[in-house]
Biotite code that builds the C-alpha atoms (Angstrom):
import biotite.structure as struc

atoms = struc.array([
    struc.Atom([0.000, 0.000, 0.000], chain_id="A", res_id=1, res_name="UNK", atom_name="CA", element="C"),
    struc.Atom([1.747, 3.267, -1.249], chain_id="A", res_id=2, res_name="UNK", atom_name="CA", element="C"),
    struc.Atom([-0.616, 5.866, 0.468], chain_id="A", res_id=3, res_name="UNK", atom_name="CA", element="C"),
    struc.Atom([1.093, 5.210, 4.365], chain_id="A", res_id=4, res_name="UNK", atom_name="CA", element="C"),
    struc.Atom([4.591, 5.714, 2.380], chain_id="A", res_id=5, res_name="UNK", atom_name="CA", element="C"),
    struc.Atom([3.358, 8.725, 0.831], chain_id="A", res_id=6, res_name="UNK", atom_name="CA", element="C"),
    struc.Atom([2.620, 9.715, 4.366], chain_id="A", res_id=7, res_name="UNK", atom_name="CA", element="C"),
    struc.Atom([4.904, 9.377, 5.928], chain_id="A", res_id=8, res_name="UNK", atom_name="CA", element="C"),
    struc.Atom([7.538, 10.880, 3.269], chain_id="A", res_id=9, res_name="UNK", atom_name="CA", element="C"),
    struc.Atom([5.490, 14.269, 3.067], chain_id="A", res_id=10, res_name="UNK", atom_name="CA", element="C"),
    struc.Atom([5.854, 14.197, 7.159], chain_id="A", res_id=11, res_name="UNK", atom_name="CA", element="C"),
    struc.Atom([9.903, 14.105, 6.217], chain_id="A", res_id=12, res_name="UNK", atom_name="CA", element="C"),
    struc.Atom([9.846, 16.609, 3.744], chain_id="A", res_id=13, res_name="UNK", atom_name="CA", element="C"),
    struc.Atom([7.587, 19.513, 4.691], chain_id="A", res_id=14, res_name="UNK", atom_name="CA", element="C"),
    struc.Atom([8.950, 19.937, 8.259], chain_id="A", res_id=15, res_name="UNK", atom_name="CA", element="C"),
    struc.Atom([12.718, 20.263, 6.262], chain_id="A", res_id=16, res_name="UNK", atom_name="CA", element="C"),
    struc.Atom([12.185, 22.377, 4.194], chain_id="A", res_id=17, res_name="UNK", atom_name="CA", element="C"),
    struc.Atom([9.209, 24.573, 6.171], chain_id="A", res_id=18, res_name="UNK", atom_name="CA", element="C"),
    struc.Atom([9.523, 23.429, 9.484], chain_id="A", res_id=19, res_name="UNK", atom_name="CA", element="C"),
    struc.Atom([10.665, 24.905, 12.967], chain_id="A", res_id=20, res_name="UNK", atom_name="CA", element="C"),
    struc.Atom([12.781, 23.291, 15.423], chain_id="A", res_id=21, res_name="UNK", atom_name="CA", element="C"),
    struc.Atom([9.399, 23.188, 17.729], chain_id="A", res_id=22, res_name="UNK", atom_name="CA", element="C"),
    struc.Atom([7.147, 21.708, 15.192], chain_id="A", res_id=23, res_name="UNK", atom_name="CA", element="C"),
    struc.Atom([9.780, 18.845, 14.785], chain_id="A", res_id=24, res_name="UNK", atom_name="CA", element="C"),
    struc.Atom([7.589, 16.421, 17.737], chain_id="A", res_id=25, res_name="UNK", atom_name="CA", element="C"),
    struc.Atom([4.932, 16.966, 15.785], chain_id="A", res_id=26, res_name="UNK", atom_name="CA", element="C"),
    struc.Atom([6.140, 15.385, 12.563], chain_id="A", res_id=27, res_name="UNK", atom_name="CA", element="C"),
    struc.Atom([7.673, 12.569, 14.183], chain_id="A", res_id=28, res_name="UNK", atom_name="CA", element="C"),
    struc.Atom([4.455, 11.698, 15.935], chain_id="A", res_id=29, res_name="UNK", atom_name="CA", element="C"),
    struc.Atom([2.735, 11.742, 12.352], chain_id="A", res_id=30, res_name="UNK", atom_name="CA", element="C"),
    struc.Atom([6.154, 9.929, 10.544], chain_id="A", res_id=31, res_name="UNK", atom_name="CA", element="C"),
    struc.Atom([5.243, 7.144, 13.484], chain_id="A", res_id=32, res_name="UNK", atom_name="CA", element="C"),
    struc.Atom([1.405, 7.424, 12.540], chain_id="A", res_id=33, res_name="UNK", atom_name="CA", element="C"),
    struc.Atom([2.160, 6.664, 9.200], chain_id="A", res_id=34, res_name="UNK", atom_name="CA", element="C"),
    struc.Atom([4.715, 3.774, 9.822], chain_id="A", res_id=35, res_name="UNK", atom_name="CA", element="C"),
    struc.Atom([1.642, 2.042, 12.295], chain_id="A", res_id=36, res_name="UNK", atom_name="CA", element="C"),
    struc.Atom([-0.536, 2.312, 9.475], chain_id="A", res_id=37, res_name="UNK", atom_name="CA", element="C"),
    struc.Atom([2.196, 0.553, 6.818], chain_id="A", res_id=38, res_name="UNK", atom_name="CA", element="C"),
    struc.Atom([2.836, -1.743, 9.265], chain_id="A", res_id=39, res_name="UNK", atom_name="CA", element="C"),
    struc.Atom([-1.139, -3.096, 9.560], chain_id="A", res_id=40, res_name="UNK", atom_name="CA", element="C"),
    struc.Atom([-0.841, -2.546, 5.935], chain_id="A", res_id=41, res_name="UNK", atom_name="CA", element="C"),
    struc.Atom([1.261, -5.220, 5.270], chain_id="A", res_id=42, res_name="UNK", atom_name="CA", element="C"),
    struc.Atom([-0.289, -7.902, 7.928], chain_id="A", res_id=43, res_name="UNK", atom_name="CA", element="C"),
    struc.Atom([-1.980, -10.546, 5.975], chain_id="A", res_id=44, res_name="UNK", atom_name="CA", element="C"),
    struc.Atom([-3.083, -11.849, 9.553], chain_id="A", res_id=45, res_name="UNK", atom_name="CA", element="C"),
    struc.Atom([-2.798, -10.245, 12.709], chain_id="A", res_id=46, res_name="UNK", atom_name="CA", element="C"),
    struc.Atom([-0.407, -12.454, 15.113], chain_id="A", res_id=47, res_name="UNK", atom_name="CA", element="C"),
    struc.Atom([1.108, -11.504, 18.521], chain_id="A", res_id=48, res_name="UNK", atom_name="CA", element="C"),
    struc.Atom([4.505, -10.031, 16.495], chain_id="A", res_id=49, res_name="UNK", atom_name="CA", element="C"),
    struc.Atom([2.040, -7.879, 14.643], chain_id="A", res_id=50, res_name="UNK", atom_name="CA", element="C"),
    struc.Atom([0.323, -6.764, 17.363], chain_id="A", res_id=51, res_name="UNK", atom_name="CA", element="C"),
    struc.Atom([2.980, -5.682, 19.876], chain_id="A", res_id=52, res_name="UNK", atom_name="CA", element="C"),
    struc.Atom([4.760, -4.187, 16.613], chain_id="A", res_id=53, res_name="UNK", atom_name="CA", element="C"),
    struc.Atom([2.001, -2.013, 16.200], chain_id="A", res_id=54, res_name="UNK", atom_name="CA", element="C"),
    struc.Atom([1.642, -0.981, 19.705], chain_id="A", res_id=55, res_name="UNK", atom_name="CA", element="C"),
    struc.Atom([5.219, -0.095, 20.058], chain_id="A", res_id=56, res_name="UNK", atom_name="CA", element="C"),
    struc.Atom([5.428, 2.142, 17.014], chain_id="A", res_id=57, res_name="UNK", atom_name="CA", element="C"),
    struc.Atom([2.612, 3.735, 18.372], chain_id="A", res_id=58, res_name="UNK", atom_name="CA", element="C"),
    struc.Atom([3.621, 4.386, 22.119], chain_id="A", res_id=59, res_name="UNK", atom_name="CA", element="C"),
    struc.Atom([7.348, 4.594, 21.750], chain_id="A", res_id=60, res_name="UNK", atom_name="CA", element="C"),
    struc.Atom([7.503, 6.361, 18.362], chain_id="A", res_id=61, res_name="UNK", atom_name="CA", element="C"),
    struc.Atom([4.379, 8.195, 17.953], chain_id="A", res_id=62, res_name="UNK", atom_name="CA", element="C"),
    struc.Atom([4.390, 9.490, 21.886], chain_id="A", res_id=63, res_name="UNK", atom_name="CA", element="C"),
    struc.Atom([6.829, 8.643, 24.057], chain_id="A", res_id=64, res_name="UNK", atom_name="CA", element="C"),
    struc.Atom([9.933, 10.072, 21.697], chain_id="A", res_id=65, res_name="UNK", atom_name="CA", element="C"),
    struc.Atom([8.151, 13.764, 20.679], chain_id="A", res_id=66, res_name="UNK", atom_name="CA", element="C"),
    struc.Atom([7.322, 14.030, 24.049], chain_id="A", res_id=67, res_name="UNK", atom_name="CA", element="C"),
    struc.Atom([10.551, 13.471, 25.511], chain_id="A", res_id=68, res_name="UNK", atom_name="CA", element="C"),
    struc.Atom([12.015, 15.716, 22.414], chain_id="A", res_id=69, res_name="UNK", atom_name="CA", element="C"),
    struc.Atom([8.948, 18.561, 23.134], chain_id="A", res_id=70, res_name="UNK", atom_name="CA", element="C"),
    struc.Atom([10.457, 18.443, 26.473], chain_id="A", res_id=71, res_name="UNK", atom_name="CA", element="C"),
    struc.Atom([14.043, 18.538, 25.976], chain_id="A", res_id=72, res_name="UNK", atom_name="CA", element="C"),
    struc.Atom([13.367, 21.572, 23.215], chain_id="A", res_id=73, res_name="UNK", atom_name="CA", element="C"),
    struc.Atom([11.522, 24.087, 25.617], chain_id="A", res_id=74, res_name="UNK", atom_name="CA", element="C"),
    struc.Atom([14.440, 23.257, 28.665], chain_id="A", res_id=75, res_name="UNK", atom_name="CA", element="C"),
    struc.Atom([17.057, 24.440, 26.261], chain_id="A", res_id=76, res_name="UNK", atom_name="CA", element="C"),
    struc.Atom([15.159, 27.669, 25.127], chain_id="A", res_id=77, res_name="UNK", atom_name="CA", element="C"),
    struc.Atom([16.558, 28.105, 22.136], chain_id="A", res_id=78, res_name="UNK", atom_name="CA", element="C"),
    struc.Atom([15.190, 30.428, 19.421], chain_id="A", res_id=79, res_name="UNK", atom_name="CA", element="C"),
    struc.Atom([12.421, 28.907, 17.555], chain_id="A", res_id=80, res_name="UNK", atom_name="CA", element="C"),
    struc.Atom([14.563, 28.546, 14.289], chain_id="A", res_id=81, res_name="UNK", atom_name="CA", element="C"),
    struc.Atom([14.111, 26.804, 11.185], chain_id="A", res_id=82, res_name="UNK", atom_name="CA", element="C"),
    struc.Atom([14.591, 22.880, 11.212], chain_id="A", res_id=83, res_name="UNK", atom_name="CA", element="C"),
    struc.Atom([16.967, 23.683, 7.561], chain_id="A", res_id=84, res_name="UNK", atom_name="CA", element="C"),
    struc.Atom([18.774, 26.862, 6.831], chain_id="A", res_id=85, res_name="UNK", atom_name="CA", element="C"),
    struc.Atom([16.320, 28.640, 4.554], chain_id="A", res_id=86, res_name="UNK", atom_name="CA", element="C"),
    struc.Atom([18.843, 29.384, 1.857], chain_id="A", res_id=87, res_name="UNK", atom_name="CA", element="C"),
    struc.Atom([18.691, 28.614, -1.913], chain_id="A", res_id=88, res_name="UNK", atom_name="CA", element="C"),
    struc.Atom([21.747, 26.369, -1.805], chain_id="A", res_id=89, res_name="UNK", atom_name="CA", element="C"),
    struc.Atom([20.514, 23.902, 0.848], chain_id="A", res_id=90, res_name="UNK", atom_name="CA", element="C"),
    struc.Atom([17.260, 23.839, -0.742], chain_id="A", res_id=91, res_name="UNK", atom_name="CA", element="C"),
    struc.Atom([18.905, 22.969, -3.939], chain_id="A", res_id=92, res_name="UNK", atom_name="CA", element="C"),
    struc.Atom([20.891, 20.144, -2.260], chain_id="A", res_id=93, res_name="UNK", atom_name="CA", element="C"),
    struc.Atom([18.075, 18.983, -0.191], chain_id="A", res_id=94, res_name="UNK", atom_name="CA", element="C"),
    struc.Atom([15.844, 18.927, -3.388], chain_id="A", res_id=95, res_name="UNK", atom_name="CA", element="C"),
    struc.Atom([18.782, 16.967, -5.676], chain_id="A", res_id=96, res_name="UNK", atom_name="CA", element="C"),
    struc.Atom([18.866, 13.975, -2.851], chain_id="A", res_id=97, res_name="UNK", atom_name="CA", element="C"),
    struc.Atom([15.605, 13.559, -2.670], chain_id="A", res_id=98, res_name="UNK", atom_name="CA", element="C"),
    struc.Atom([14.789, 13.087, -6.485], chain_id="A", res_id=99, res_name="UNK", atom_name="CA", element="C"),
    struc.Atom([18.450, 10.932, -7.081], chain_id="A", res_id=100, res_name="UNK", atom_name="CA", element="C"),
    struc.Atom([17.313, 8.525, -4.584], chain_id="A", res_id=101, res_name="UNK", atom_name="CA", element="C"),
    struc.Atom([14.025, 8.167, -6.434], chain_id="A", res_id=102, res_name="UNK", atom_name="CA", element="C"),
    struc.Atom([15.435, 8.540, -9.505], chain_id="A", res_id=103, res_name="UNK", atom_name="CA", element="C"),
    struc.Atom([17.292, 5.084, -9.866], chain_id="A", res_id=104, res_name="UNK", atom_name="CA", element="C"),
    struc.Atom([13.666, 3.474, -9.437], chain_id="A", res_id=105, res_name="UNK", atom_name="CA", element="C"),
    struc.Atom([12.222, 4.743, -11.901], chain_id="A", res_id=106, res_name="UNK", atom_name="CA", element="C"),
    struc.Atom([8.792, 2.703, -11.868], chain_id="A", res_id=107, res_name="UNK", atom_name="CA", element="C"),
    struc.Atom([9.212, 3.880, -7.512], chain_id="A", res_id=108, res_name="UNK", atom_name="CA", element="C"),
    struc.Atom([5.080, 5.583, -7.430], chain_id="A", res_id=109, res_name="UNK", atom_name="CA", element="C"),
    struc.Atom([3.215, 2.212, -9.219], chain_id="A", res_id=110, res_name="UNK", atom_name="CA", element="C"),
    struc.Atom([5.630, -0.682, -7.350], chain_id="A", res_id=111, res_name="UNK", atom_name="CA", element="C"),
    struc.Atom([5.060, -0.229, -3.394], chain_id="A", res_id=112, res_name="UNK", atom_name="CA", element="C"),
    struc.Atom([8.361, -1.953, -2.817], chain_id="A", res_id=113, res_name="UNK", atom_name="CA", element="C"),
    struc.Atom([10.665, 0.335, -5.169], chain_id="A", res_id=114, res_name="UNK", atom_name="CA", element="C"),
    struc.Atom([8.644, 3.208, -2.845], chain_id="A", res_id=115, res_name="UNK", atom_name="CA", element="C"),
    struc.Atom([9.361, 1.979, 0.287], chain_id="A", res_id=116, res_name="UNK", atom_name="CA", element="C"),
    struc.Atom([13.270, 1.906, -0.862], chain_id="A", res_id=117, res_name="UNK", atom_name="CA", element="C"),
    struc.Atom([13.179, 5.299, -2.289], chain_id="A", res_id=118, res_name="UNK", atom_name="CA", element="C"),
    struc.Atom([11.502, 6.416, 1.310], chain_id="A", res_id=119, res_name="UNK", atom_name="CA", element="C"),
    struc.Atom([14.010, 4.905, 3.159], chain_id="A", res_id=120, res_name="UNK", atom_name="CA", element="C"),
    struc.Atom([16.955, 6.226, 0.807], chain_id="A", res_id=121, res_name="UNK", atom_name="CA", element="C"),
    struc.Atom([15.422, 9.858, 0.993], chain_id="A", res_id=122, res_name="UNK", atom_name="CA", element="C"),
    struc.Atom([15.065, 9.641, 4.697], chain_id="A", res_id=123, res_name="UNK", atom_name="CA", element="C"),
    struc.Atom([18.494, 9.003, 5.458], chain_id="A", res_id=124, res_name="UNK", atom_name="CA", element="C"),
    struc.Atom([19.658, 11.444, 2.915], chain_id="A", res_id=125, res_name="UNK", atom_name="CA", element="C"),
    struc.Atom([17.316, 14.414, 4.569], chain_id="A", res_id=126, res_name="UNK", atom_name="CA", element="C"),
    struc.Atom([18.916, 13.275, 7.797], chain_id="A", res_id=127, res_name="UNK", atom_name="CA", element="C"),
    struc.Atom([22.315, 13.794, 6.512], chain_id="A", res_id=128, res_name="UNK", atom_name="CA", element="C"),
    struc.Atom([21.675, 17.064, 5.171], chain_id="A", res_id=129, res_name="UNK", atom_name="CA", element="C"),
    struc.Atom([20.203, 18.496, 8.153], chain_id="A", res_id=130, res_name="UNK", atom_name="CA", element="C"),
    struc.Atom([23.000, 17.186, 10.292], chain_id="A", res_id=131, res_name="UNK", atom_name="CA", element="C"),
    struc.Atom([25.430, 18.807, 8.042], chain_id="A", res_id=132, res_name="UNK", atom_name="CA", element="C"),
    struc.Atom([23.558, 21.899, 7.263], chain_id="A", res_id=133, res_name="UNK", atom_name="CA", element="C"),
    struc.Atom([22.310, 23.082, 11.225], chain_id="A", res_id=134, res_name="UNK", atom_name="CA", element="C"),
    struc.Atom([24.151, 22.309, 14.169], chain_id="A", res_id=135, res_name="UNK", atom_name="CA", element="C"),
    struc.Atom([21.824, 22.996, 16.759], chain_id="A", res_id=136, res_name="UNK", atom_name="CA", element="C"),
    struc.Atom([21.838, 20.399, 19.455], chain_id="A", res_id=137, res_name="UNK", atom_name="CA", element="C"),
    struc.Atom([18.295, 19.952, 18.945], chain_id="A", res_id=138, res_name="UNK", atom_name="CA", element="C"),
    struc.Atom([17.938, 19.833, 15.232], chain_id="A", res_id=139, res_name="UNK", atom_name="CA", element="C"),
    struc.Atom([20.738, 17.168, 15.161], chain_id="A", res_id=140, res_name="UNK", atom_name="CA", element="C"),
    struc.Atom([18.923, 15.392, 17.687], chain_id="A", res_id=141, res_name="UNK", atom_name="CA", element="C"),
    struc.Atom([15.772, 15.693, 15.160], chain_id="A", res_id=142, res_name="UNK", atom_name="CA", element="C"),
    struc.Atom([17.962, 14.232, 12.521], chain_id="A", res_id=143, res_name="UNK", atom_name="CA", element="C"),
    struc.Atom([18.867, 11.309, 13.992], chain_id="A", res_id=144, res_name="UNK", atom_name="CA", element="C"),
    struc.Atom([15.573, 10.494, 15.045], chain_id="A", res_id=145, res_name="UNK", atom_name="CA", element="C"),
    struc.Atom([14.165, 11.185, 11.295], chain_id="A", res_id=146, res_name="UNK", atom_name="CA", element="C"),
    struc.Atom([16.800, 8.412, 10.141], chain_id="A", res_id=147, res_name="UNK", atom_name="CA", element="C"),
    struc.Atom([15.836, 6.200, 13.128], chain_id="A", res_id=148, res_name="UNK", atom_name="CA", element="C"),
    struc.Atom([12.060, 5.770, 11.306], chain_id="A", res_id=149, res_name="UNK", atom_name="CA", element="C"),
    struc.Atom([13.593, 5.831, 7.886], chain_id="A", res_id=150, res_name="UNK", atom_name="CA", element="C"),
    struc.Atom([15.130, 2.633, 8.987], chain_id="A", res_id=151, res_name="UNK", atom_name="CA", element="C"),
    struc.Atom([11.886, 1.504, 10.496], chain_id="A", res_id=152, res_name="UNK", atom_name="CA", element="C"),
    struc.Atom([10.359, 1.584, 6.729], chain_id="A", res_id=153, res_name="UNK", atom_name="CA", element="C"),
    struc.Atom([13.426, -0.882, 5.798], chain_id="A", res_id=154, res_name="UNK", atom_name="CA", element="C"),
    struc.Atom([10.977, -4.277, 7.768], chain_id="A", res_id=155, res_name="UNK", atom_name="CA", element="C"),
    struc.Atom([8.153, -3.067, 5.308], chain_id="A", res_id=156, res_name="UNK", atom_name="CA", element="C"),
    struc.Atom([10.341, -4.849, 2.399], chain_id="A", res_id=157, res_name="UNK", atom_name="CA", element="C"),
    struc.Atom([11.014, -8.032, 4.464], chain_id="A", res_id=158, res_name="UNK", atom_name="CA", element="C"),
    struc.Atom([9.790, -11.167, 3.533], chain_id="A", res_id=159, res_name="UNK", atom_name="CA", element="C"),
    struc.Atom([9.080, -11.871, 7.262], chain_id="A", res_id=160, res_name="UNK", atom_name="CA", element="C"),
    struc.Atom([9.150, -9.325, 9.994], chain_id="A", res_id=161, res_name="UNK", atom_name="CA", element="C"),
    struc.Atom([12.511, -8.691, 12.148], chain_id="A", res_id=162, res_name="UNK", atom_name="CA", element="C"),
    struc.Atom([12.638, -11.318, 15.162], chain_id="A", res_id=163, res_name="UNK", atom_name="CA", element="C"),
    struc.Atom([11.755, -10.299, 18.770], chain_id="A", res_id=164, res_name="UNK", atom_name="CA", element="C"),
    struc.Atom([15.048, -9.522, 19.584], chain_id="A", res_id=165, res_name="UNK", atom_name="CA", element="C"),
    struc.Atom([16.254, -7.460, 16.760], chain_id="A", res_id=166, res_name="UNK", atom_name="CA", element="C"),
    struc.Atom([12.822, -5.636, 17.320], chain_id="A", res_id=167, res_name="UNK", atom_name="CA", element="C"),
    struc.Atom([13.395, -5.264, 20.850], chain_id="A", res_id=168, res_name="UNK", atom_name="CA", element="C"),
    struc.Atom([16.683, -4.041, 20.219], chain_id="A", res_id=169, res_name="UNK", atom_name="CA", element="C"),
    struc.Atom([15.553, -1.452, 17.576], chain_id="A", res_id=170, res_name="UNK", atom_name="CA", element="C"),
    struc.Atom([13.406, -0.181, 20.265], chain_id="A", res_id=171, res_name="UNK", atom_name="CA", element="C"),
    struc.Atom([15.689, -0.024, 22.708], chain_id="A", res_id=172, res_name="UNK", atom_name="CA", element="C"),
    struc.Atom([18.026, 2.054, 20.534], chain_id="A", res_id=173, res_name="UNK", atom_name="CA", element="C"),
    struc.Atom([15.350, 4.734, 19.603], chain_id="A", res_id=174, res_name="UNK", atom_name="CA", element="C"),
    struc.Atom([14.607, 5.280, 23.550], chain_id="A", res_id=175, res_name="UNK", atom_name="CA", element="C"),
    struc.Atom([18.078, 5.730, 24.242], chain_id="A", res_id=176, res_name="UNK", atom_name="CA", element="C"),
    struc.Atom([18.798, 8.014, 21.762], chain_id="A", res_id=177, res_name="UNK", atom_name="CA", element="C"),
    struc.Atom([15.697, 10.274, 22.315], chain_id="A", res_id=178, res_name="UNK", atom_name="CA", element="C"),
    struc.Atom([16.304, 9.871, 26.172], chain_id="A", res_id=179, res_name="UNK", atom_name="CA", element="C"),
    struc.Atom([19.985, 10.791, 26.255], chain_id="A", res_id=180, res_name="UNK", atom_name="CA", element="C"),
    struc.Atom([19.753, 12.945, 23.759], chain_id="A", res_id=181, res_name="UNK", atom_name="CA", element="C"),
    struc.Atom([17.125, 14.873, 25.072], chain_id="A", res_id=182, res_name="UNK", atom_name="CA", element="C"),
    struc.Atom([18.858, 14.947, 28.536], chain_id="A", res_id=183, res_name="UNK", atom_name="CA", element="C"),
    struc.Atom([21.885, 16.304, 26.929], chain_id="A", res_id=184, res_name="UNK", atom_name="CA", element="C"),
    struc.Atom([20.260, 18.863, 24.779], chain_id="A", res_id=185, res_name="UNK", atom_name="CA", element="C"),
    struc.Atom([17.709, 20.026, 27.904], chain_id="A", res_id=186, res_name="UNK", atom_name="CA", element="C"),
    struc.Atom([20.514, 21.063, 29.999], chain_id="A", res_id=187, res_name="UNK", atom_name="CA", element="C"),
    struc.Atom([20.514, 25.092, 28.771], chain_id="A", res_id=188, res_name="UNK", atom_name="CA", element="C"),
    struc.Atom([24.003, 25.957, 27.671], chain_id="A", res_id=189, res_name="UNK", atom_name="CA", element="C"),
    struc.Atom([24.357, 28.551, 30.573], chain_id="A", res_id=190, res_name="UNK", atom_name="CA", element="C"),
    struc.Atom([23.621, 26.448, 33.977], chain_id="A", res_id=191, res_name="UNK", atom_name="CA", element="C"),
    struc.Atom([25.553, 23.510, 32.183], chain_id="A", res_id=192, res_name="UNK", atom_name="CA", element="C"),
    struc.Atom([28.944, 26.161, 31.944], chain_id="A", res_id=193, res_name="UNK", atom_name="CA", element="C"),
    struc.Atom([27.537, 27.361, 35.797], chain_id="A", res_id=194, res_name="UNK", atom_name="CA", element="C"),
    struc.Atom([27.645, 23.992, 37.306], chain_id="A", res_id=195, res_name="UNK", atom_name="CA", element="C"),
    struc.Atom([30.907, 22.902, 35.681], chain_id="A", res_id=196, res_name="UNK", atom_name="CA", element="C"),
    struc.Atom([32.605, 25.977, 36.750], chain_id="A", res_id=197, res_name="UNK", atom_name="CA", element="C"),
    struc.Atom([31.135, 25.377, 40.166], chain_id="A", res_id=198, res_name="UNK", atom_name="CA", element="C"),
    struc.Atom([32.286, 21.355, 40.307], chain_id="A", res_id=199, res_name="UNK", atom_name="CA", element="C"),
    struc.Atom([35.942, 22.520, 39.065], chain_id="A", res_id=200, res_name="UNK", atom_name="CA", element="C"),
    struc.Atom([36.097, 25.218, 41.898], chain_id="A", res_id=201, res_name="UNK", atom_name="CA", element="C"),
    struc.Atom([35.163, 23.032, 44.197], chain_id="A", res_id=202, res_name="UNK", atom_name="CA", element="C"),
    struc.Atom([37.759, 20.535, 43.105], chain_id="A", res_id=203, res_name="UNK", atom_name="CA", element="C"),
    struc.Atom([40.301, 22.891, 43.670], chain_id="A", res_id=204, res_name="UNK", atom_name="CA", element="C"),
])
């Protein structure tokens, strides 16, 4: 089914290239909407795998993470700046990725398959540019998180669904990331310099 990929790509794209560092739990929570929905997609019969899949994109991906990331943004209090540098040449770039990685599908919008690849391809690739392109804490933080679910498209082309422990350990690696990251990024610049200056004169 091409419509969830569709989806899930436009929640990728429009954030990039019109987004704000605040919308960004937004679009995750609608990138994980959209992976839920390709995921009962593809279920020719719902089993216990598929279920607890399901549930897990939805809690961890779809709440849990742009919660933890909504959080972690408003601690830091950074200006509420653009998720991309709104210049010509990163637009240019960021437009170039996205139709090369399509491009070498050519048939990618009428086989769901060849879609799903050129999704994942593109995600990673917007990932990439934003962490090159902004080096806010909290937009590369977004980034990593955007290539996280890009991956998460990759069990959509799978025969058979990754086994309980690669899936557990999937999951496990998104809630670290999100969780340390966000614990690093919600520590505002300022008290962070404070308390490290304070630990060092103490030292001495």
């Amino acid at each position: 089914m091409r419509l969830p990929l569709i989806l899930f790509l436009l929640a990728a794209v429009i954030p990039v290239f019109f987004g704000k560092i605040r919308s960004a739990p937004f679009w995750l929570s609608l990138q994980a909407l959209a992976l839920a929905w390709n995921g009962a997609a593809h279920q020719e019969g719902w089993t216990v795998h598929g279920v607890v899949a399901l549930v897990e994109v939805i809690a961890v991906r779809a709440v849990i993470a742009p919660l933890l990331l909504r959080r972690a943004i408003r601690l830091r209090g950074e200006p509420n700046a653009d998720l991309m540098p709104s210049n010509l040449f990163a637009w240019a770039i960021g437009v170039a990725l996205i139709v090369l990685v399509f491009d070498f599908g050519g048939a990618a919008m009428a086989d769901a398959p060849a879609l799903a690849l050129g999704v994942v391809g593109g995600m990673v690739a917007i990932a990439l540019l934003l962490l090159s392109t902004n080096h806010s804490p909290p937009a590369q933080l977004v980034a990593v998180l955007f290539m996280e679910n890009g991956i998460a498209v990759f069990e959509s082309l799978l025969p058979e669904p990754w086994a309980w422990p690669v899936h557990g350990t999937l999951t496990a690696v998104y809630l670290v990331t999100v969780g340390v990251g966000g614990w690093l990024i919600g520590t505002p610049t300022g008290q962070a310099t404070i308390e490290a200056g304070t630990t060092r004169g103490e030292a001495s």
